[in-house]
Legacy VTK file of the C-alpha trace (Angstrom):
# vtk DataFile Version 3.0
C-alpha trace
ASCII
DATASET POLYDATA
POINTS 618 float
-21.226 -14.733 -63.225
-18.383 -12.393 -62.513
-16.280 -10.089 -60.064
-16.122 -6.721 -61.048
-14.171 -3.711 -59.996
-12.802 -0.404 -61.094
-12.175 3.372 -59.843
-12.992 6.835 -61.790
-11.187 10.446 -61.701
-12.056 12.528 -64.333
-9.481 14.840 -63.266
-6.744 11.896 -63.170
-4.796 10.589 -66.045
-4.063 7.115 -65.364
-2.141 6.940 -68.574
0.549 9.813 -68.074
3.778 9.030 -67.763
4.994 6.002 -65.171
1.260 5.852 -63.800
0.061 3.545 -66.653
2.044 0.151 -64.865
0.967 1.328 -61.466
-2.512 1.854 -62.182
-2.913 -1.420 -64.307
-1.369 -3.038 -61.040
-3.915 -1.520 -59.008
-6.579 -3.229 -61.281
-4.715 -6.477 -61.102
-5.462 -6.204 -57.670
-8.466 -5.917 -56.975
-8.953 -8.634 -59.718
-6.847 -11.201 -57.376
-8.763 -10.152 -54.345
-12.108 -11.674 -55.748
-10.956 -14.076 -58.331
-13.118 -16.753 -56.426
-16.230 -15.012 -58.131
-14.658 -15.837 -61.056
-11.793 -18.654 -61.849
-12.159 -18.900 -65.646
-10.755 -15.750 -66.848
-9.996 -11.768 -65.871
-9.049 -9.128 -67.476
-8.709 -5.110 -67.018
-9.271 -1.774 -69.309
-7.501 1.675 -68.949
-8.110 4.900 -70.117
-7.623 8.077 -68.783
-9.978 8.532 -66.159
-11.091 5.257 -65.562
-10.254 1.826 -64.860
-12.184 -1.174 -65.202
-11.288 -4.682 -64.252
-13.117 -8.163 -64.478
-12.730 -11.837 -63.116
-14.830 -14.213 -65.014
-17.181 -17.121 -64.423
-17.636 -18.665 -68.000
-21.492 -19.761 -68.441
-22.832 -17.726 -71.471
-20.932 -18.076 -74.720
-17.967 -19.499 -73.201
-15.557 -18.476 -75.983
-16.215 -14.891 -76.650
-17.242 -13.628 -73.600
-14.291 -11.942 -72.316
-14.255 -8.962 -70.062
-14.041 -5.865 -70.270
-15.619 -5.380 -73.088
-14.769 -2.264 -75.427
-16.629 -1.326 -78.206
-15.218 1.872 -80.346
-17.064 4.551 -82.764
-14.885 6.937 -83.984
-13.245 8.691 -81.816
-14.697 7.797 -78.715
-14.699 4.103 -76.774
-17.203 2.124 -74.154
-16.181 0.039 -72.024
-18.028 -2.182 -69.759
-17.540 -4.586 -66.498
-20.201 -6.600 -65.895
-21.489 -9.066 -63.203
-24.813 -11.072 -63.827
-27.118 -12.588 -65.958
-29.348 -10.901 -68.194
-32.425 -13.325 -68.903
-34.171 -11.694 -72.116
-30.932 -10.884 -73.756
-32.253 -12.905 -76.707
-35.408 -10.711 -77.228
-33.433 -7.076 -76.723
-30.568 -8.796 -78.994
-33.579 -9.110 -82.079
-34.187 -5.271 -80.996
-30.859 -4.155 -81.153
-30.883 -6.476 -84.432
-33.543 -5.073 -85.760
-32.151 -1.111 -85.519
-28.931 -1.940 -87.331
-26.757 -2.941 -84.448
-23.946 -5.525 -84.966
-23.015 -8.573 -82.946
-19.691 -10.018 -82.125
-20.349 -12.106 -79.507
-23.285 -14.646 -78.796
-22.880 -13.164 -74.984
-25.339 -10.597 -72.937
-22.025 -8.577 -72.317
-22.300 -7.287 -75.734
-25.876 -6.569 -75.540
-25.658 -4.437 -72.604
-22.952 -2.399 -74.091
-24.464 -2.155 -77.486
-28.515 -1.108 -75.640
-26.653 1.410 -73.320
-24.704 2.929 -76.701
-28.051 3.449 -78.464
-30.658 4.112 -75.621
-28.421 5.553 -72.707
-29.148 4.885 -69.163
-32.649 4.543 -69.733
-31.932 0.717 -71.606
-31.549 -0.904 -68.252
-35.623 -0.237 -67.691
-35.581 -3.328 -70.379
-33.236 -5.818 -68.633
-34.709 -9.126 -66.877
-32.189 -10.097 -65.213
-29.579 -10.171 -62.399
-26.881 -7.971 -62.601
-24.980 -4.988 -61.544
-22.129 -3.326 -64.269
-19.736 -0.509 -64.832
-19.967 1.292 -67.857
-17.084 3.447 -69.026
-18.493 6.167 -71.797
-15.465 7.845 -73.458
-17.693 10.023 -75.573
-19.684 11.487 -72.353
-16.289 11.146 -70.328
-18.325 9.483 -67.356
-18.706 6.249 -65.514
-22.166 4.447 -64.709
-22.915 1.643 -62.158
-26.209 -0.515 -62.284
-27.640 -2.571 -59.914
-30.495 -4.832 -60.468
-33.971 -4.331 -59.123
-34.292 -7.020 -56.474
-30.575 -5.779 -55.316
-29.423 -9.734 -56.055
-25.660 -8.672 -57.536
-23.286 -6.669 -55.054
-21.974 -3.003 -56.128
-20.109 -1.110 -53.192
-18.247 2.040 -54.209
-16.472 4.526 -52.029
-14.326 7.961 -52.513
-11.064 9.120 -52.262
-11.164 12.888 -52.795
-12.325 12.847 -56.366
-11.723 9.648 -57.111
-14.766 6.918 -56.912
-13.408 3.251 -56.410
-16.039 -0.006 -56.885
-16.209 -3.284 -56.140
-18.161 -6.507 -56.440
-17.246 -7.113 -52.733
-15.846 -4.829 -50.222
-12.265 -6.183 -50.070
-11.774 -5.111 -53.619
-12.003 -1.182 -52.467
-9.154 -2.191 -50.380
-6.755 -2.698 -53.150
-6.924 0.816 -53.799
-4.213 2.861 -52.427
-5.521 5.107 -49.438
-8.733 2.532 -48.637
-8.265 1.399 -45.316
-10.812 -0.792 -43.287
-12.075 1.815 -40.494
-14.937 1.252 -38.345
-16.705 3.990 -36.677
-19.896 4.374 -33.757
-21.878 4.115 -36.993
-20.597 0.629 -38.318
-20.489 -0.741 -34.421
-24.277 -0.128 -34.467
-24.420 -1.602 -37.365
-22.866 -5.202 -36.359
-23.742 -4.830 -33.131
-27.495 -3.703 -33.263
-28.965 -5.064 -37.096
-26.607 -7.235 -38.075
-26.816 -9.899 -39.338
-28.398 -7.633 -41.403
-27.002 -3.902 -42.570
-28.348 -0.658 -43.697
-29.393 -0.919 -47.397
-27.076 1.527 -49.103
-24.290 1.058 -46.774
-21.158 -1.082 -46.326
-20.624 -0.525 -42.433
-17.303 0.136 -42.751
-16.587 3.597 -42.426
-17.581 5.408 -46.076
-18.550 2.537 -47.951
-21.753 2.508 -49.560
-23.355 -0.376 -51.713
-25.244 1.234 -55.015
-29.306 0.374 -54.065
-31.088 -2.134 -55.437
-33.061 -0.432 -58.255
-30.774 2.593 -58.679
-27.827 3.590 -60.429
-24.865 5.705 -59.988
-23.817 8.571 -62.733
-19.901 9.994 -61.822
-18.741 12.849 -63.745
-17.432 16.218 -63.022
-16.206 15.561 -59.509
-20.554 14.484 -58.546
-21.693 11.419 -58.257
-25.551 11.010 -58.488
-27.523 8.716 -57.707
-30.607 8.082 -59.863
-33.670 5.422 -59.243
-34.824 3.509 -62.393
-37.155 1.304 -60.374
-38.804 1.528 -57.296
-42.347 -0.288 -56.422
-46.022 1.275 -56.674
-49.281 0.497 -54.930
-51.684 0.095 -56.871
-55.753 -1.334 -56.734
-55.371 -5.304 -57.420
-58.456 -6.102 -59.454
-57.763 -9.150 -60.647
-60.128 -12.225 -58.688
-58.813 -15.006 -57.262
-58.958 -17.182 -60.119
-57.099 -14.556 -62.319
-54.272 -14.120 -59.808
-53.303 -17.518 -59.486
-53.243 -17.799 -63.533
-50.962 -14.282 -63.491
-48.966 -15.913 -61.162
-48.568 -19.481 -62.257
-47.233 -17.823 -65.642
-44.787 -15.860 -63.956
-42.948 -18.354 -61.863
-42.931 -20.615 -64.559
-41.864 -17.738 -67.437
-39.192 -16.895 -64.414
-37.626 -20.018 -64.091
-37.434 -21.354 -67.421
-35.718 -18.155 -68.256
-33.506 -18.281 -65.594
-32.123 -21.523 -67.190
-30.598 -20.175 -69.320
-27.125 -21.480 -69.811
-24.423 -22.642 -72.326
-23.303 -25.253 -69.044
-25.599 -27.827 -67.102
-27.795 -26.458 -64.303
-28.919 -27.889 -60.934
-31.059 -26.760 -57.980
-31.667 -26.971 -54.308
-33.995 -29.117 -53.321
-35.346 -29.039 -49.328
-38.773 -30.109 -49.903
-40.684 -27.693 -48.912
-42.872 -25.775 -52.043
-40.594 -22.905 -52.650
-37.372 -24.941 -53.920
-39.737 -28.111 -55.020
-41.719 -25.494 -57.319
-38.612 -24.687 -58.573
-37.161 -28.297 -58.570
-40.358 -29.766 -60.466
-40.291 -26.707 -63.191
-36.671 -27.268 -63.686
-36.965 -30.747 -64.283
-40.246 -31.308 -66.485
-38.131 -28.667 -68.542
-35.471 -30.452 -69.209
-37.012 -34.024 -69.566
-38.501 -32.298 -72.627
-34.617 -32.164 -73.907
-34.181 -36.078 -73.328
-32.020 -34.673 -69.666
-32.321 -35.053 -66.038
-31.931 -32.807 -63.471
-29.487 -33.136 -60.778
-30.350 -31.749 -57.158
-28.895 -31.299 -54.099
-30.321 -31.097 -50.386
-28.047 -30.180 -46.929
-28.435 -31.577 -43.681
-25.846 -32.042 -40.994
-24.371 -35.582 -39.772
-26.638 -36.910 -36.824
-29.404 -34.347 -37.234
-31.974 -37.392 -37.275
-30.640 -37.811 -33.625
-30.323 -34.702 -32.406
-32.722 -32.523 -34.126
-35.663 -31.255 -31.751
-38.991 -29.991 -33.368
-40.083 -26.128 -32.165
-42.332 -23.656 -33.104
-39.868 -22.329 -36.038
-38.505 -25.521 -37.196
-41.252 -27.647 -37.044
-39.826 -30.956 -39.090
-36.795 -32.104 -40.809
-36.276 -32.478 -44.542
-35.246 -35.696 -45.540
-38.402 -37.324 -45.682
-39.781 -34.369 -48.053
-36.838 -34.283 -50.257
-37.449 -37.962 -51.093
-40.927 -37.445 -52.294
-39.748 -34.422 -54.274
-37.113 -36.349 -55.784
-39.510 -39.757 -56.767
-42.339 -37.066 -58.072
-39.638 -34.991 -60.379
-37.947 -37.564 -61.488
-34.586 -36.406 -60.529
-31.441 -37.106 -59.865
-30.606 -36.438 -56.506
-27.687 -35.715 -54.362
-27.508 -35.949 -50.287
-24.774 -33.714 -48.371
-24.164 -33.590 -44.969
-21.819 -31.479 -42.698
-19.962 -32.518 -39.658
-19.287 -30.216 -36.522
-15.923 -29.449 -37.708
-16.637 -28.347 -40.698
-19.672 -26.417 -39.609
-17.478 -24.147 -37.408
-14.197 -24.342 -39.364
-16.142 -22.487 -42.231
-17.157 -19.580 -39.531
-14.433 -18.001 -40.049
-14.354 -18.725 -44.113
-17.992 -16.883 -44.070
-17.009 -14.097 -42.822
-13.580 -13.488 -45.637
-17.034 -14.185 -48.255
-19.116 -11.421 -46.857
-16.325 -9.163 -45.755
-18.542 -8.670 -42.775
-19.836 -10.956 -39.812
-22.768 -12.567 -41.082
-25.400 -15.775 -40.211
-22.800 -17.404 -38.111
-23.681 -21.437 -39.109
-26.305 -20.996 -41.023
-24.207 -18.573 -43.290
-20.931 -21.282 -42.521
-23.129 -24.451 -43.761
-24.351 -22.821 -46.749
-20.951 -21.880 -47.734
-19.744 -25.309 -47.069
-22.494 -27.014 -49.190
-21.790 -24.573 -52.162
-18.488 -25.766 -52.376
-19.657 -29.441 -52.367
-21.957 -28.489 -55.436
-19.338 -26.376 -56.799
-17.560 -29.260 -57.885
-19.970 -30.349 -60.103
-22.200 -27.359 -61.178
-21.744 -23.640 -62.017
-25.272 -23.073 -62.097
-28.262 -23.631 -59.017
-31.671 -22.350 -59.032
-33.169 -22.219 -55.278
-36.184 -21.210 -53.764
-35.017 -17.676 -52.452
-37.073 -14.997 -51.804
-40.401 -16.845 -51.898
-41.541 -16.157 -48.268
-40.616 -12.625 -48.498
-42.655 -11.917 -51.120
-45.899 -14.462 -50.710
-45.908 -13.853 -46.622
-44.043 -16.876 -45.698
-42.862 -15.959 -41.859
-44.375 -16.099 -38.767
-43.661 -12.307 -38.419
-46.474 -11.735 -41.490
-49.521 -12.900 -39.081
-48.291 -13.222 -35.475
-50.131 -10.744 -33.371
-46.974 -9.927 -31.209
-44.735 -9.275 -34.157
-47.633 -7.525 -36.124
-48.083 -4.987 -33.329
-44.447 -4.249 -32.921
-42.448 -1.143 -33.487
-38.787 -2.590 -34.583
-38.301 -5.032 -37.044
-40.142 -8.093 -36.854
-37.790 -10.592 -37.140
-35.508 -9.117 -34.769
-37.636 -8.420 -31.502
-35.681 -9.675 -28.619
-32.745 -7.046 -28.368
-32.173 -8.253 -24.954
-29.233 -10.708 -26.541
-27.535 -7.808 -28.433
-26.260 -6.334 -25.439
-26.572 -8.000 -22.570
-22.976 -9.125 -23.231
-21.901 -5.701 -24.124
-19.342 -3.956 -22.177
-20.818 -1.161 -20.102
-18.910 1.513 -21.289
-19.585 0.623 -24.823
-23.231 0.598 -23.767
-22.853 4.177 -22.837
-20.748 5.527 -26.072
-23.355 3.675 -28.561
-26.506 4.328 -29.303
-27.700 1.091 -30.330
-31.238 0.688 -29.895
-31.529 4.107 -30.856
-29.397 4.020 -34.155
-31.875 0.950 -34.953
-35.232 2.555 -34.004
-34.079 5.115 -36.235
-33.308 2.416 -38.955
-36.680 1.066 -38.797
-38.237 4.325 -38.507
-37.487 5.602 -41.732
-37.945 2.212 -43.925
-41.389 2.486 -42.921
-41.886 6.030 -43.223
-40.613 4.834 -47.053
-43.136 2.195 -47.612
-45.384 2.996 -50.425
-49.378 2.801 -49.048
-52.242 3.143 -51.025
-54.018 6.591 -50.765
-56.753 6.243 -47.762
-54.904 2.945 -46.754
-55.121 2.572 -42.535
-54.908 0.311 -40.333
-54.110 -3.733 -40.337
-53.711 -3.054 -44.130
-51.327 -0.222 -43.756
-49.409 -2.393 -41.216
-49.441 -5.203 -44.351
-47.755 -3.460 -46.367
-45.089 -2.190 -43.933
-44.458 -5.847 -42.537
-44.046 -6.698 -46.615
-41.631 -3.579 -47.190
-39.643 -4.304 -43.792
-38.837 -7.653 -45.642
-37.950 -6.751 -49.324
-35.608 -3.938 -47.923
-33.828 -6.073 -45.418
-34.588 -9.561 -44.519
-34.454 -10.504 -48.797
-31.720 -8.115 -48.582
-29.616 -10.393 -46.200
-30.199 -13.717 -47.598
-29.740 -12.910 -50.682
-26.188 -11.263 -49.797
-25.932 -14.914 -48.183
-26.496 -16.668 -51.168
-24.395 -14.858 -53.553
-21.091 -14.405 -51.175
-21.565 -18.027 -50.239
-22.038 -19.398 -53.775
-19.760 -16.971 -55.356
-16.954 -17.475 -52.943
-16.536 -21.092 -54.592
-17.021 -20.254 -58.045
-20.816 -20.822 -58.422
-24.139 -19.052 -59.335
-27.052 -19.121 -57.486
-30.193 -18.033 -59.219
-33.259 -16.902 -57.721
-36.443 -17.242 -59.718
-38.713 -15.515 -57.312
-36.756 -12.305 -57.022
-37.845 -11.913 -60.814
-39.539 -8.035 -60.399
-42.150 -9.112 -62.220
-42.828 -11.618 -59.777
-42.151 -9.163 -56.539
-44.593 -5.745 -58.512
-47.593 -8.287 -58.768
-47.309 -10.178 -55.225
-47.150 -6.586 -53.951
-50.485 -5.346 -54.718
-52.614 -8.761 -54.251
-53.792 -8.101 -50.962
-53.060 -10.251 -47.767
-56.842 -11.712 -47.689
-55.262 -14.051 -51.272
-51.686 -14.337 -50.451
-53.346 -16.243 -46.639
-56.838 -16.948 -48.403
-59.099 -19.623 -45.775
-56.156 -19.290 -43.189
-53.744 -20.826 -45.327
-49.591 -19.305 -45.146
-48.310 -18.782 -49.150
-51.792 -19.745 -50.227
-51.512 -18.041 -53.773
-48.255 -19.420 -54.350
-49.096 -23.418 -53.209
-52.216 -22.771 -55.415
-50.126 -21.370 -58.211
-48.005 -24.440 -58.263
-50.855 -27.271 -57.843
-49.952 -28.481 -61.322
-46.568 -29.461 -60.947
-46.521 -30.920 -57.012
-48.428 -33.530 -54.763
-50.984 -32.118 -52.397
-48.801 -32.688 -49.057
-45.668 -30.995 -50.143
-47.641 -27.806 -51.590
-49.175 -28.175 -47.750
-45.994 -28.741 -46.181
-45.831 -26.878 -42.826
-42.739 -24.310 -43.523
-39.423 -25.511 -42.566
-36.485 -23.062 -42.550
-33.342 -23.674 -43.549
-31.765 -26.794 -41.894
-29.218 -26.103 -38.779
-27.422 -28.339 -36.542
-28.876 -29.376 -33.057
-25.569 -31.425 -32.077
-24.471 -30.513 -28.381
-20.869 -31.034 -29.716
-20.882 -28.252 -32.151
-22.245 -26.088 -29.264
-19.074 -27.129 -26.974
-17.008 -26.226 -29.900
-18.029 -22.722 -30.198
-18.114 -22.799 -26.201
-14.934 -23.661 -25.909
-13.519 -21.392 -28.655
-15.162 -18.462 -27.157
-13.738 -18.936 -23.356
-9.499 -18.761 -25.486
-11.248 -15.997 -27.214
-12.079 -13.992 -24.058
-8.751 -15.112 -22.620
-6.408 -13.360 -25.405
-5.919 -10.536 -24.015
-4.866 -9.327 -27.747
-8.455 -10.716 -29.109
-9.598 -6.944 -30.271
-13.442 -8.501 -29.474
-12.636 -7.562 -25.995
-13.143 -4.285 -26.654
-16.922 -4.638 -27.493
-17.774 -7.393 -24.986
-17.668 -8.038 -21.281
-15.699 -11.644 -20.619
-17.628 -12.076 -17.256
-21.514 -11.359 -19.151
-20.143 -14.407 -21.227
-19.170 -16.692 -19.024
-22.561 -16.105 -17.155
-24.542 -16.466 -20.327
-23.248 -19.774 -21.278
-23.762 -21.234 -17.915
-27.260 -21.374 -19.057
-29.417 -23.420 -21.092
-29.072 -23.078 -24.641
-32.581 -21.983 -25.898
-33.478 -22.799 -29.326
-36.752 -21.829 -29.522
-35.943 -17.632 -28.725
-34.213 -16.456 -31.983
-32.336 -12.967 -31.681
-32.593 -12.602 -35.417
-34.632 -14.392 -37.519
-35.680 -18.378 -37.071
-32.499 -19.611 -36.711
-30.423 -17.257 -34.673
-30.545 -18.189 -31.106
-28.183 -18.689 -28.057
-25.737 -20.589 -29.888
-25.750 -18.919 -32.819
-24.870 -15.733 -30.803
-21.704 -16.994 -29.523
-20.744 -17.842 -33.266
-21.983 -14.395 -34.247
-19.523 -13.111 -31.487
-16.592 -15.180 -33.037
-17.104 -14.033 -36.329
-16.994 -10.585 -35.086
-13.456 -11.295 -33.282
-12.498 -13.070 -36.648
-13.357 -9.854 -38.627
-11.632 -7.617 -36.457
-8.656 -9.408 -36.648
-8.529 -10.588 -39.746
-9.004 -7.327 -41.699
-6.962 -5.150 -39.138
-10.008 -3.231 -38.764
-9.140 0.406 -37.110
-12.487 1.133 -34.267
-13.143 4.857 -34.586
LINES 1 619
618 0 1 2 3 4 5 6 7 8 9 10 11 12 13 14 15 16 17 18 19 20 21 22 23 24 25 26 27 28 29 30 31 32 33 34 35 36 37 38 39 40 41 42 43 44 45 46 47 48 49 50 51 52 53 54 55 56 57 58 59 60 61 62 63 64 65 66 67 68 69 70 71 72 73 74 75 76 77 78 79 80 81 82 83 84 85 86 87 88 89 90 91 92 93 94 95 96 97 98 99 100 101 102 103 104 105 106 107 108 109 110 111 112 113 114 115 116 117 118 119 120 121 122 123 124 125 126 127 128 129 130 131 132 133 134 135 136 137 138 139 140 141 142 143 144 145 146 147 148 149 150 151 152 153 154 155 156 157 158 159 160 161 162 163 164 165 166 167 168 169 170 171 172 173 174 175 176 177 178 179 180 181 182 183 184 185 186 187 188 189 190 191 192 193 194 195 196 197 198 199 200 201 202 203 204 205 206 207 208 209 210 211 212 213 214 215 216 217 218 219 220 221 222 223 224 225 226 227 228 229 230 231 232 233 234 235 236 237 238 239 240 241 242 243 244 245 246 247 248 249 250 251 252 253 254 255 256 257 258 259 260 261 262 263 264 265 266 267 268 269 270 271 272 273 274 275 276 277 278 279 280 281 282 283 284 285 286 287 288 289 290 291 292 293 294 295 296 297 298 299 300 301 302 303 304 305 306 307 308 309 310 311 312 313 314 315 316 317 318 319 320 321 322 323 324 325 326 327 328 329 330 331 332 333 334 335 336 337 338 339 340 341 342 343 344 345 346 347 348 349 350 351 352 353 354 355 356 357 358 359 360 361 362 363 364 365 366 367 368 369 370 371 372 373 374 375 376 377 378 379 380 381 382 383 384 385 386 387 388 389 390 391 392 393 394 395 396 397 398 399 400 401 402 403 404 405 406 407 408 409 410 411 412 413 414 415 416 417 418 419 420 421 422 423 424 425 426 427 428 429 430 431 432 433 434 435 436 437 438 439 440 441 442 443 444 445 446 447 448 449 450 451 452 453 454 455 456 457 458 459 460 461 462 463 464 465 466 467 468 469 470 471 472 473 474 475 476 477 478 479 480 481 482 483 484 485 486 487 488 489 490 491 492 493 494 495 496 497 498 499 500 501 502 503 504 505 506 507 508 509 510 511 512 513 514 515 516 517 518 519 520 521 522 523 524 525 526 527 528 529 530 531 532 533 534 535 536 537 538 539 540 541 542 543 544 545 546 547 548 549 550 551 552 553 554 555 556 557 558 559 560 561 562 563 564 565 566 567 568 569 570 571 572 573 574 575 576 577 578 579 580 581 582 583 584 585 586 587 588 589 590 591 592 593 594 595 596 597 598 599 600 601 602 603 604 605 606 607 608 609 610 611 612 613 614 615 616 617
C-alpha cells in the first residue's frame, strides 16, 4: 500500500532546459508530504508532460516492487503510480501469460501496467481489488487515474490552468506551486452542514475534487473526462433463501481469503460482534491450515468498564465478546486501551491524516490504535462496510428515520448551528446546500422499473449509505491506518459482495425480524450461536467525564484567543451556554457516536484545521 501523486500538462515540457531539477523537486515533494503512507521506499518519473511520483509500503514482492514503474516499446514509454492491492492479480497474470506478455516482477504493479498496455482502459473492468493509479501513456500522450469500485483508495486531483495535479491525500496538491488551501461558502457548508461526512466527488477545499468511486479520469488535450466503468444495477433477485445464503457464504469467504494475500504476516480487528468475528474466524481457520496463528487486536479505552453507560445505540461493551471470539478461533489475541490524553492529543493528529476535520474521537482513537498495531503488522482485515451493505443501522428500519427527508443518520441539525454565529447563519445556506445534497443522491438511486413505495424507500436508505456513510468510514480507516504505515483491508467492500446484497430484497437481508439476518446466517459455520446473535455494538468510545473536561476546558482558551480563526464561524457565548448543560449521549448529531461531546471535539478540530493549514475563508 502506497502514496501516490503526480501532475499533467500536455502543453508543458517539464524536461526543457533548467525545469527538469525544479520539476523533479516538485515531485520530491509531494512524495515527503505523504511518506507516512509509505516508509519503505519512493521514487518519481519525468517526462515531458507528466510527472509521476510514489512512496511505498512494501507487502507484495518486497524486492522488485519499486515505483513508478516504466515499461518501454519502441519508441514510446508507460509509466504507472499505483496505490492498492489488486486481489486476482494471479489469475489476470496467467492471462496476460497466456497472450505472450512478459513478467519482471512477481508484483501486481507490473500486471496493471502490462493489462492496461494490451486492453486499454477497459482492463480495469477485470481488477478485484483495492486501488486507485496513475497511468502515464507516452504513445497516446495522456494521463489516466483509476479509482476502485467501492471508492476504498483516495484520488483527489485539481487544476491549474492546464495543468491537472493528483494526490493520494489532499496535502500532496499543495506541494504544487500555485495550490493554495482556500475555503469558500461551498466548503463551509460542507464542514459545517455534512461533515463529518463530504460530497462524494469533492475535496471541500475550494477546487479540489476526489476521482469517484467507480470512475476514472482521461486528461489529454487540455480536457479532462471523466468516464464510469462501474456503477450498480437493479435487478429481479430470484434466487430463494436457501440459495442466497450459499451465494453469499462463498463470497465472504472467496473475499477474505483473497484479501490475504500477502508476502508479510496479516492480522485483524477483532470487536466481537459478527462482522469482524466473521472475518476473524475465516482468517484464522485459514491460516491454521498453514501450521500459523492469527494475531488480533481489539480497542477499548482505560476505565470504560467503569464509566461506560448502556443506550439505545451502544447497547453493551466488547470485552466479554472478544474473549469468546478469541477461545472459539483459536487466536492470538492482543488488548489495547487508550487513556484521556491520548484520546484528545490525537484530535488534532486526525485531522493532519484526513486533511479535513473528521470523527473527532472516534476518528482520534482509531488513529491511535493503528499506530499501536502498526508496530507489529502492515496488514489488518476488519469488518468494514458490513452494516452498510446487509442493513446493519438503526436508520434501515426505524420508522422516524425511514420517513425522513435528509439523511438518516444525520437528523438532528439542531446541533450544527445552534452554535453558529448569526451572521454566518445568514451568509450560508446550510440546510439548504444539504437538502440539496440529499436531494440529488436519491434522485441517483437506481429503482427497479414499477418499484414504489416502502421498497423504493429501501433502496434509497441502502444508496444514502454506500454513497456516504461507507464513504466516510472508509476514508476513516484508510487515513487512520495509512497515516502510520499500515493497511487496512476490507473484505465486505468486495463489489461482488456489495452487486449481490443490493438486489436481495429487505424481507432476507431482516428475514423473521432479525437485523443482518442473511449475513449471521451466511456465517453459521464458522461462529457460536450468541455472537452471530450479538445485539450490534458500534465502535467503542470513551464515557470518562475527564476526557469531557478536557475538551471543555480546551474549548473555553479556544474561544478566548482572540486569534483562534474558529471564531469566525462560531458564537463564544452559544458555547458557553451549551456546555452548561448535560452532556447527552444518547442524541447523536451524526451517526451513533457523535453526540454533545463529540461536537465540541468536532469544533476543535475545525479550529485545528484552520490554523494549521493557513486555510484562506472565501
Amino acid at each position: 500500500m502506497c502514496g501516490i501523486a503526480g501532475f499533467f500538462n500536455g502543453k508543458e515540457d517539464y524536461r526543457a532546459g533548467e525545469g527538469e531539477g525544479k520539476w523533479k523537486g516538485v515531485l520530491r515533494k509531494m512524495n515527503r508530504s505523504q511518506k507516512h503512507r509509505g516508509p519503505d521506499e519512493e521514487g518519481i518519473f519525468l517526462a515531458g508532460h507528466c510527472g509521476l511520483a510514489h512512496v511505498r509500503l512494501s507487502i507484495i514482492d518486497l524486492l522488485a516492487g519499486q515505483q513508478p514503474m516504466i515499461r518501454r516499446e519502441g519508441e514510446y514509454e508507460w509509466a504507472i503510480a499505483y496505490n492498492g492491492e489488486i486481489y486476482n492479480m494471479d489469475t489476470l497474470k496467467k492471462e496476460l501469460e497466456a497472450e505472450g506478455e512478459k513478467f519482471r516482477t512477481d508484483s501486481d504493479t507490473e500486471v496493471l501496467l502490462v493489462g492496461y498496455m494490451r486492453y486499454g482502459s477497459d482492463f480495469v473492468k477485470r481488477l478485484n481489488g483495492i486501488f486507485a493509479f496513475g497511468i502515464w501513456d507516452g504513445r497516446l500522450q495522456k494521463l489516466f487515474l483509476f479509482r476502485d469500485r467501492a471508492g476504498v483508495k483516495p484520488c483527489f486531483y485539481t487544476r491549474l490552468g492546464d495543468t491537472v495535479i493528483f494526490s493520494s491525500e489532499i496535502k500532496g496538491l499543495f506541494c504544487f506551486p500555485g495550490i493554495e488551501p482556500v475555503v469558500d461558502k461551498e466548503g463551509l457548508c460542507e464542514v459545517l452542514g455534512l461533515g463529518p461526512a463530504k460530497t462524494y466527488g469533492k475535496g471541500v477545499f475550494r477546487g479540489v475534487l476526489e476521482v469517484q468511486p467507480g470512475h476514472f479520469l482521461e486528461c489529454g488535450d487540455g480536457i479532462c473526462r471523466e468516464h464510469c466503468y462501474w456503477r450498480l444495477e437493479s435487478r429481479p433477485h430470484e434466487d430463494s433463501w436457501d440459495e442466497t445464503v450459499e451465494k453469499m457464504q462463498y463470497l465472504i469467504e472467496d473475499s477474505v481469503k483473497m484479501q490475504m494475500l500477502s508476502d508479510v504476516p496479516i492480522c485483524t480487528f477483532l470487536s466481537g460482534g459478527v462482522d469482524s468475528s466473521l472475518v476473524t474466524a475465516i482468517c484464522s481457520k485459514e491460516l491454521r491450515k498453514k501450521g500459523k496463528q492469527l494475531d488480533t487486536y481489539s480497542f477499548d479505552f482505560k476505565d470504560n468498564d467503569v464509566n461506560f453507560r448502556a443506550n439505545a445505540f451502544q447497547p453493551s461493551q466488547d470485552r466479554p465478546w472478544v474473549d469468546v471470539v478469541k477461545e472459539q478461533t483459536k487466536t492470538r489475541h492482543h488488548y489495547l486501551e487508550c487513556r484521556n490524553e491520548e484520546l484528545f492529543d490525537y484530535l488534532f493528529e486526525a485531522v493532519r491524516a484526513r486533511d479535513l476535520p473528521c470523527m473527532a474521537d472516534v476518528e482520534s482513537s482509531m488513529l491511535y490504535f493503528c499506530k499501536k498495531v502498526a508496530a507489529y503488522h502492515k496488514v489488518t482485515l476488519t469488518g468494514e462496510c458490513a452494516d452498510e451493505i446487509f442493513g446493519g443501522y438503526p436508520w434501515f428500519h426505524k420508522k422516524e428515520c425511514f420517513e425522513a427527508d435528509t439523511f438518516p443518520w444525520s437528523m438532528d441539525f439542531k446541533p450544527r448551528t445552534m452554535l453558529l454565529r448569526e451572521d454566518v447563519l445568514r451568509e450560508l445556506p446550510i440546510e439548504e446546500y444539504v437538502s440539496v445534497a440529499y436531494h440529488k443522491t436519491i434522485a441517483e438511486t437506481p429503482v427497479l422499473e414499477g418499484e414504489r413505495g416502502k421498497e423504493k424507500r429501501r433502496r434509497e436508505i441502502s444508496y444514502l449509505n454506500l454513497r456516504w456513510f461507507m464513504q466516510t468510514l472508509l476514508d476513516r480507516m484508510d487515513r487512520t491506518s495509512m497515516h502510520v504505515g499500515l493497511e487496512a483491508r476490507v473484505p465486505f467492500a468486495d463489489h461482488r459482495i456489495i452487486e449481490y446484497a443490493w438486489n436481495v430484497p429487505w424481507d432476507m437481508k431482516y428475514r423473521n425480524g432479525v437485523v443482518k439476518a442473511l449475513l449471521r446466517a451466511a456465517g453459521k459455520e464458522y461462529l457460536p450461536e450468541e455472537v452471530l446473535y450479538r445485539r450490534k455494538s458500534p465502535y467503542p468510545k470513551t464515557y470518562d467525564p475527564a476526557y469531557e473536561q478536557l475538551v471543555r476546558g480546551y474549548i473555553l482558551e479556544v474561544i478566548e484567543d482572540v486569534d483562534a480563526p474558529i471564531r469566525e464561524l462560531i458564537d463564544g457565548e452559544k458555547v458557553k451556554q451549551f456546555m452548561e448543560q448535560p452532556s447527552d449521549y444518547a442524541r447523536p448529531f451524526y451517526g451513533q457516536l457523535m453526540a454533545g461531546p463529540q461536537l465540541l471535539a468536532y469544533l476543535l478540530q475545525v479550529n485545528d484545521w484552520l490554523e494549521h493549514y493557513k486555510i484562506r475563508i472565501m
